[in-house]
C-alpha positions as CSV (number, residue, x, y, z in Angstrom):
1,X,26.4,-128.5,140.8
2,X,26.9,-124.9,140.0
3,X,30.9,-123.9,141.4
4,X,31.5,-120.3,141.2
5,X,35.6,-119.3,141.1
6,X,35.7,-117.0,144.2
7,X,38.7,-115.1,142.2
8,X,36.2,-114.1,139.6
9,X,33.4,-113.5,141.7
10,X,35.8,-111.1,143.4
11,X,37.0,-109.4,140.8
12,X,33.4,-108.9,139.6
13,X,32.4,-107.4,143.1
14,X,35.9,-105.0,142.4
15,X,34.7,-103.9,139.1
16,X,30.8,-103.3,140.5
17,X,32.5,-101.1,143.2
18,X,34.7,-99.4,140.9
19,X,31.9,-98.4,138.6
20,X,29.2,-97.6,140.8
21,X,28.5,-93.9,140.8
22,X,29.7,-92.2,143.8
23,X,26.6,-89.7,143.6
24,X,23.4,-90.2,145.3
25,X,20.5,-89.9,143.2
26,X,19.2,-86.4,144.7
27,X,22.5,-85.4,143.5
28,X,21.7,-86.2,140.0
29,X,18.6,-84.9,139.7
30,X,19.8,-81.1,141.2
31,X,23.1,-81.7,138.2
32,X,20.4,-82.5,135.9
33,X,18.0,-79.8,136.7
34,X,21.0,-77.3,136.4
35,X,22.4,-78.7,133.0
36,X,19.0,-78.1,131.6
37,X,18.5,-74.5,133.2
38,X,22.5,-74.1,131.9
39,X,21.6,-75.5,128.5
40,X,18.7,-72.8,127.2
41,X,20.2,-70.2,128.7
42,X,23.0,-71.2,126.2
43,X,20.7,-71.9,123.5
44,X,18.7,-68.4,123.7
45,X,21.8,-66.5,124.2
46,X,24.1,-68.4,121.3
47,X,20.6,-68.0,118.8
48,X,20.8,-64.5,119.9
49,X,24.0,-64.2,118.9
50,X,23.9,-65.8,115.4
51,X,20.6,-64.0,114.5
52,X,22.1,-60.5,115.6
53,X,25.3,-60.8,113.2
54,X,22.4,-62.0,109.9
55,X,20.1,-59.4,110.9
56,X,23.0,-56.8,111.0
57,X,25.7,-55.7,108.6
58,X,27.4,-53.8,111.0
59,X,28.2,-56.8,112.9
60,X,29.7,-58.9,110.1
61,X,33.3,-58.4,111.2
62,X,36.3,-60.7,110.9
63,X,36.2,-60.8,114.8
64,X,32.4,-62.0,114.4
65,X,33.2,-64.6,112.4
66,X,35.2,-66.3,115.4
67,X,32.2,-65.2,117.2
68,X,29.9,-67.4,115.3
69,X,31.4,-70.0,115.0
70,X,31.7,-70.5,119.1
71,X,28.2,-69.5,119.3
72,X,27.5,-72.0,117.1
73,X,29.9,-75.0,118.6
74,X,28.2,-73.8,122.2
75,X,25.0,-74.0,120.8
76,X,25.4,-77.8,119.6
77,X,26.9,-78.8,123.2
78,X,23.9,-77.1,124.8
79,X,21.4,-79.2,122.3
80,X,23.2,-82.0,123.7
81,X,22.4,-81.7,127.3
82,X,19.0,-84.0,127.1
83,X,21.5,-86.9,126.1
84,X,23.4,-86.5,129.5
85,X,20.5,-85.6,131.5
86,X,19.4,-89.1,130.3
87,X,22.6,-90.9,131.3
88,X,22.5,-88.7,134.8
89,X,19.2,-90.4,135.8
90,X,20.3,-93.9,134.5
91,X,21.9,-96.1,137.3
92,X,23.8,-98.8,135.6
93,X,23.2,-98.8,131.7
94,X,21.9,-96.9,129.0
95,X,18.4,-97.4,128.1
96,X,18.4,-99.3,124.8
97,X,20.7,-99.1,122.2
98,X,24.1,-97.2,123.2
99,X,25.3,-95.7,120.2
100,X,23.1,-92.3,120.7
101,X,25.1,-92.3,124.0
102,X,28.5,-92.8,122.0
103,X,27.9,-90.4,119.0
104,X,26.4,-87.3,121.5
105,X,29.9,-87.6,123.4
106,X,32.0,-88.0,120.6
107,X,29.7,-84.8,119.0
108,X,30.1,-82.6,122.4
109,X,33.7,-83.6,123.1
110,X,34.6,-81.9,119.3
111,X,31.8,-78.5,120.0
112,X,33.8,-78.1,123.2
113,X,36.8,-78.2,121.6
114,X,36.1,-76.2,118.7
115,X,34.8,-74.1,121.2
116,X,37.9,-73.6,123.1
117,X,40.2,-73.2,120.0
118,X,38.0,-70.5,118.8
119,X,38.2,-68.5,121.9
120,X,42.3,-69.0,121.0
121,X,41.1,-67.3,117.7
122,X,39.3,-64.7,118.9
123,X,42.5,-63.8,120.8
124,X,44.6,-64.3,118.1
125,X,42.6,-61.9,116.0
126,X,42.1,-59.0,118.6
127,X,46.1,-59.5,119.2
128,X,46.7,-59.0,115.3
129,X,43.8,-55.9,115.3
130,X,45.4,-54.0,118.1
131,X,49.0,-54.4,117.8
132,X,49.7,-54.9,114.1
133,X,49.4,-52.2,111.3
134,X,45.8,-52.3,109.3
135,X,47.1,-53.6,106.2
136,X,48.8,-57.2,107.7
137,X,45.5,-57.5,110.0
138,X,43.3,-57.1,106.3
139,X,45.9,-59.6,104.7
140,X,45.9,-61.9,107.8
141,X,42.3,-62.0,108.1
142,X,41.0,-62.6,104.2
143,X,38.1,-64.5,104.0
144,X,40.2,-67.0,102.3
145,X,42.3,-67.5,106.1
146,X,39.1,-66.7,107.6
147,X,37.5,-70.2,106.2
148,X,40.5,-71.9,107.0
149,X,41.3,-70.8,110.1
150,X,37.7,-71.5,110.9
151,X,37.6,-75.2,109.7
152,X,41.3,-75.9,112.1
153,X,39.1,-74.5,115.2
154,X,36.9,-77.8,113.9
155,X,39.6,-80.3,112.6
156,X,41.9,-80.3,115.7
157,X,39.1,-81.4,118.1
158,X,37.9,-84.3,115.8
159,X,41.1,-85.3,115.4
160,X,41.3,-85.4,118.8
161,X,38.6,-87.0,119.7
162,X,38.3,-90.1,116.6
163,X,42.4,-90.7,116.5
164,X,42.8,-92.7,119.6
165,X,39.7,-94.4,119.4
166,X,40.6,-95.5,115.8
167,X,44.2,-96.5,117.5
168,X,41.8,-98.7,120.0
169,X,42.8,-96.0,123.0
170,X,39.8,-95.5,124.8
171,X,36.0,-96.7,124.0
172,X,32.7,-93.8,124.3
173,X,29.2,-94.6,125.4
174,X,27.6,-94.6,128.6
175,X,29.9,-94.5,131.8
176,X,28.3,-95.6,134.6
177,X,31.2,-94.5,136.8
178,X,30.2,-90.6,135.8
179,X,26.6,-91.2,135.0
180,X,27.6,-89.6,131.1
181,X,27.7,-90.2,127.9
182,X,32.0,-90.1,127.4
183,X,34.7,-92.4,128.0
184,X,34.1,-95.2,129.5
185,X,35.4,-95.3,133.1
186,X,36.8,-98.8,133.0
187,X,39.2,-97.5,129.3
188,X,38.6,-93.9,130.2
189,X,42.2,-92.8,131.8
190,X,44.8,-92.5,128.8
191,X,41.7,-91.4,126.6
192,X,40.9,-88.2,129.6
193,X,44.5,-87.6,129.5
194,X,44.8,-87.0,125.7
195,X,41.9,-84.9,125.5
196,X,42.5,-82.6,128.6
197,X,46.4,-81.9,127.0
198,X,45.4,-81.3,123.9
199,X,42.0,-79.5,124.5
200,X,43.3,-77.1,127.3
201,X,46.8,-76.2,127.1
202,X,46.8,-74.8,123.7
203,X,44.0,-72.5,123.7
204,X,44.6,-71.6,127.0
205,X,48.1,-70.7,126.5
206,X,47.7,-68.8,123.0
207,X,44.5,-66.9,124.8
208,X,46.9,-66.0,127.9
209,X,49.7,-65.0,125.6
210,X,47.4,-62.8,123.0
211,X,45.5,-60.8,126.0
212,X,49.0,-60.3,128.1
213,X,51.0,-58.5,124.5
214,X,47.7,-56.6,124.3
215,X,48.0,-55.1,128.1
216,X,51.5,-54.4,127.2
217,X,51.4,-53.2,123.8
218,X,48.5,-50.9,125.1
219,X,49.9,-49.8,128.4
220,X,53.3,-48.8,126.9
221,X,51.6,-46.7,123.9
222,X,49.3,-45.1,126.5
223,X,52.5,-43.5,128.3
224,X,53.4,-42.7,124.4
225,X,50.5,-41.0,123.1
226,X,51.4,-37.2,124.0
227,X,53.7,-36.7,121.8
228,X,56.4,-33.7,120.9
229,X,55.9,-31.2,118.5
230,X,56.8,-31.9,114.9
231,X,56.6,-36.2,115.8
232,X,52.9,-36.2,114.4
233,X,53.9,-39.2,111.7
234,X,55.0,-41.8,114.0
235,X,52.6,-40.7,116.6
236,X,49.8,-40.8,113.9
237,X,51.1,-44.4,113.3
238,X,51.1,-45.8,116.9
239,X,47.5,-44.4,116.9
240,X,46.6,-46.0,114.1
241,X,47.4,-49.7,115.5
242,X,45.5,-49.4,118.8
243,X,42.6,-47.4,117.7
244,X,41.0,-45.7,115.0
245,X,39.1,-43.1,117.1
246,X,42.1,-42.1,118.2
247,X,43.6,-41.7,114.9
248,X,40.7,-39.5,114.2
249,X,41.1,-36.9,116.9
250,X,45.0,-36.8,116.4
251,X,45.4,-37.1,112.5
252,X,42.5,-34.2,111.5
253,X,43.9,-31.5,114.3
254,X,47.5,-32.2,113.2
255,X,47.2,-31.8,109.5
256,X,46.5,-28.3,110.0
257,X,49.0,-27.0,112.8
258,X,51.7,-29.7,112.8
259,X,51.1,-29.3,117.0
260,X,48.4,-31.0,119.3
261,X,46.7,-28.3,121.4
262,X,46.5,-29.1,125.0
263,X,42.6,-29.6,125.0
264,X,43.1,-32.4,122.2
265,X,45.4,-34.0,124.1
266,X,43.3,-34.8,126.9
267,X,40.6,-35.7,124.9
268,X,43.1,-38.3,123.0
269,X,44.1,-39.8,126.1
270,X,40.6,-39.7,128.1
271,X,39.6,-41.6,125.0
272,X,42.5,-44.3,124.7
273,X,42.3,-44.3,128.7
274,X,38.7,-45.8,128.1
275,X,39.7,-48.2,125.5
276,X,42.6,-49.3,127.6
277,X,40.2,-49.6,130.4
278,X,37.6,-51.6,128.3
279,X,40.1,-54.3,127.2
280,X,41.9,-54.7,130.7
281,X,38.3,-55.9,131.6
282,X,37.6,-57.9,128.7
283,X,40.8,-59.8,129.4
284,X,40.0,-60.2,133.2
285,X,36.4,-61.7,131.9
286,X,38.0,-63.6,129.2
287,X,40.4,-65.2,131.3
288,X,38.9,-66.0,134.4
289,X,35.8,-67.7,132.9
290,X,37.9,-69.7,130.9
291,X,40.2,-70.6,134.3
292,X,37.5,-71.3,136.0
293,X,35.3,-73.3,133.8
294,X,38.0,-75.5,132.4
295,X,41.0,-75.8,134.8
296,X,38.9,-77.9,137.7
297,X,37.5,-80.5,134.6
298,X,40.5,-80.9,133.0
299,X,42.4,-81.2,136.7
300,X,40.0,-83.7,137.9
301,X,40.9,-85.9,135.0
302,X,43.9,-86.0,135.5
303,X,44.0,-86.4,139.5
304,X,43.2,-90.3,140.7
305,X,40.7,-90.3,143.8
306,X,38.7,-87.3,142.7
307,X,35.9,-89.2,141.0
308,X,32.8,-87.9,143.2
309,X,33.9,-84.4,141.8
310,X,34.4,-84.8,138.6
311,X,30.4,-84.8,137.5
312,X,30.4,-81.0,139.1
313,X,33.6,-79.9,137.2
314,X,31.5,-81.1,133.9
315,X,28.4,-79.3,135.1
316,X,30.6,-76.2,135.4
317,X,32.7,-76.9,132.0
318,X,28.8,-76.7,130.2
319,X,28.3,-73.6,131.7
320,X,31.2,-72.1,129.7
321,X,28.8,-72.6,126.6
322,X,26.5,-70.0,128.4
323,X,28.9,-67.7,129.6
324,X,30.5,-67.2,125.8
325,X,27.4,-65.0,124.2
326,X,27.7,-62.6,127.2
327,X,31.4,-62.4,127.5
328,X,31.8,-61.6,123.8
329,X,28.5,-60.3,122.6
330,X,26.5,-58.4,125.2
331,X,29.1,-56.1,126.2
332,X,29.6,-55.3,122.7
333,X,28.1,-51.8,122.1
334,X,26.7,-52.6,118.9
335,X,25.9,-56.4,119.9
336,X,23.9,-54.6,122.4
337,X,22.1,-52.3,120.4
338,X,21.4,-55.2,118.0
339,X,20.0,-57.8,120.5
340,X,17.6,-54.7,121.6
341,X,16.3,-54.4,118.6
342,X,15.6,-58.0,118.0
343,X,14.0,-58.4,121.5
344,X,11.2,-56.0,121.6
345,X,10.6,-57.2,117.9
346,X,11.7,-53.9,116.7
347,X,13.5,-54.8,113.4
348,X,13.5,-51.3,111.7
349,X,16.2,-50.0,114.8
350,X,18.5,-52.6,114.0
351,X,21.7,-50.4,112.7
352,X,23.1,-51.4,108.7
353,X,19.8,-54.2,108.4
354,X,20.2,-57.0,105.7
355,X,18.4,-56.0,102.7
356,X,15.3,-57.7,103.1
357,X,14.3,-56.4,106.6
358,X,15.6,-52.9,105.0
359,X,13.2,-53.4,102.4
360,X,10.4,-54.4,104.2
361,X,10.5,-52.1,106.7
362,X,11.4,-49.1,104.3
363,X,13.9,-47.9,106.7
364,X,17.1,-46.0,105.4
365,X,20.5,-47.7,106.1
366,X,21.7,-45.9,109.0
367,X,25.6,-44.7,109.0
368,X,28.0,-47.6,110.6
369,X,30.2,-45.9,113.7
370,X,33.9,-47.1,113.5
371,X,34.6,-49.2,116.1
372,X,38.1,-49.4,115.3
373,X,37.8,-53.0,113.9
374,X,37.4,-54.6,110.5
């Protein structure tokens, strides 16, 4: 006679409950449809972005470097997408073996957090460009601390990610609560926590910090740039941090006269008016994309009851993979002019070419244009 314990049969009904996803399957297939749609947009636009800075000399900047390297972290979460569209139309378990499930998680979990730290870097480095003198941002930025800071955007996240799970704290494979490939639902609490405070708070707080000296440093030297007569050396010198076009315009009118006419004047400030302009926006972008992409994910972990959500906030954290390329690349003038050229297959227009496309298409190296970075 078969006797089933009604306390375990109960507790298995609790656990079924607890697990079951609290999407409908119409739901899944519009998140899945999305992720895909969100996933080659990231693709094209992170290729884009890799194959603009090798086609271009022009474009190999220290600030490119950063650029890269998230283009390149984003690119690797969006070639992981089919994985979770997978898991999004399973309804209780992975098909076949789970450890794909398991290492596209654990694989993801480190891109996104590379990705994050490097978007820290990238504000780090604009901070060091436009506030400090050009001989500490050259020092800062060797490619010696260029390859190191690089591999600590990398090593943070997968230490992240493999410690706990190497100190048995949390389990990843295929989460039927979420319909992922992540933590496990049923282990998935303390593990959620670790990663949300140690892959959001840092970057978030070093990206905040960097953009806010930047809108101070430059609003303050914008009420300083007219200066008095006879001051042309330290104004010459507060030029010189923010931009080099500036530097231009007052350095070669005041070696000759000692004294700024009035017409150079409001060309200097019309000109560091637009530059101030140009980065107040980037920081809005900047900011609020990463806000918005990140905060509701990372919330959601960490608020209990909010489970029917949370597969939306990850949709929306993927689409900060996408976002990335056109936040940092196609408002770049010279991104722009790049990508153009590469898109109507127009090689011989792309500005300072690698030497085999200048070769090939006999084209002279056209001059670079200072953009005021290195």
């Amino acid at each position: 006679m078969d006797v089933t314990n009604p306390t375990s049969l109960m507790n298995s009904t609790e656990m079924a409950l607890s697990n079951a996803s609290p999407l409908t399957y119409a739901e899944r297939i519009a998140l899945a449809v999305f992720c895909v749609l969100v996933a080659v947009c990231g693709i094209l636009g992170n290729t884009l972005v890799v194959l603009a800075v090798w086609l271009s000399r022009r474009l190999r900047t220290a600030t490119n470097v950063y650029v890269v390297n998230l283009s390149v972290a984003d690119m690797v979460t969006c070639l992981s997408v089919p994985a979770y569209v997978i898991a999004l139309m399973s309804w209780e378990e992975w098909p076949g073996n789970e450890l794909p499930c398991a290492l596209v998680a654990a694989l993801s979990m480190v891109c996104v957090g590379c990705s994050q730290f490097t978007l820290a870097g990238i504000a780090l480095n604009r901070y060091v460009l436009v506030t400090k003198a050009r001989d500490i941002y050259i020092t800062f930025y060797s490619r010696r601390n260029l390859v190191i800071s690089t591999a600590i955007t990398w090593l943070i996240p997968i230490l992240a990610v493999f410690l706990p799970l190497a100190f048995g704290v949390g389990d990843l494979g295929f989460d039927p609560k979420y319909s992922r490939c992540g933590p496990k639902h049923t282990e998935s609490h303390t593990y959620d926590s670790i990663m949300a405070l140690i892959l959001f708070p840092i970057p978030f707080g070093t990206t905040v910090y960097c953009y806010l000296k930047i809108f101070i440093f430059v609003r303050r030297h914008c009420n300083n740039m007219v200066p008095a007569a006879g001051e042309q050396s330290s104004s010459s010198v507060a030029a010189k941090n923010v931009n080099n076009d500036v530097i231009t315009s007052l350095g070669n009118r005041t070696s000759g006269n000692n004294a700024l006419n009035e017409q150079c004047v409001k060309q200097a400030r019309k000109r560091f008016n637009r530059r101030q302009h140009e980065i107040t926006k980037n920081l809005f972008y900047v900011v609020c994309a990463f806000v918005i992409c990140l905060t509701p994910y990372s919330a959601l972990l960490l608020i209990p009851g909010t489970d029917r959500y949370v597969p939306y906030a990850g949709v929306l954290f993927l689409l900060n993979s996408a976002l990335n390329p056109a936040i940092y690349a196609i408002k770049h003038p010279h991104f722009k002019s790049v990508f153009k050229a590469i898109l109507l297959m127009d090689l011989a227009e792309i500005p300072e070419p690698v030497s085999f496309l200048r070769n090939a298409n006999n084209a002279p190296n056209k001059p670079a244009i200072s953009s005021g970075e290195i």
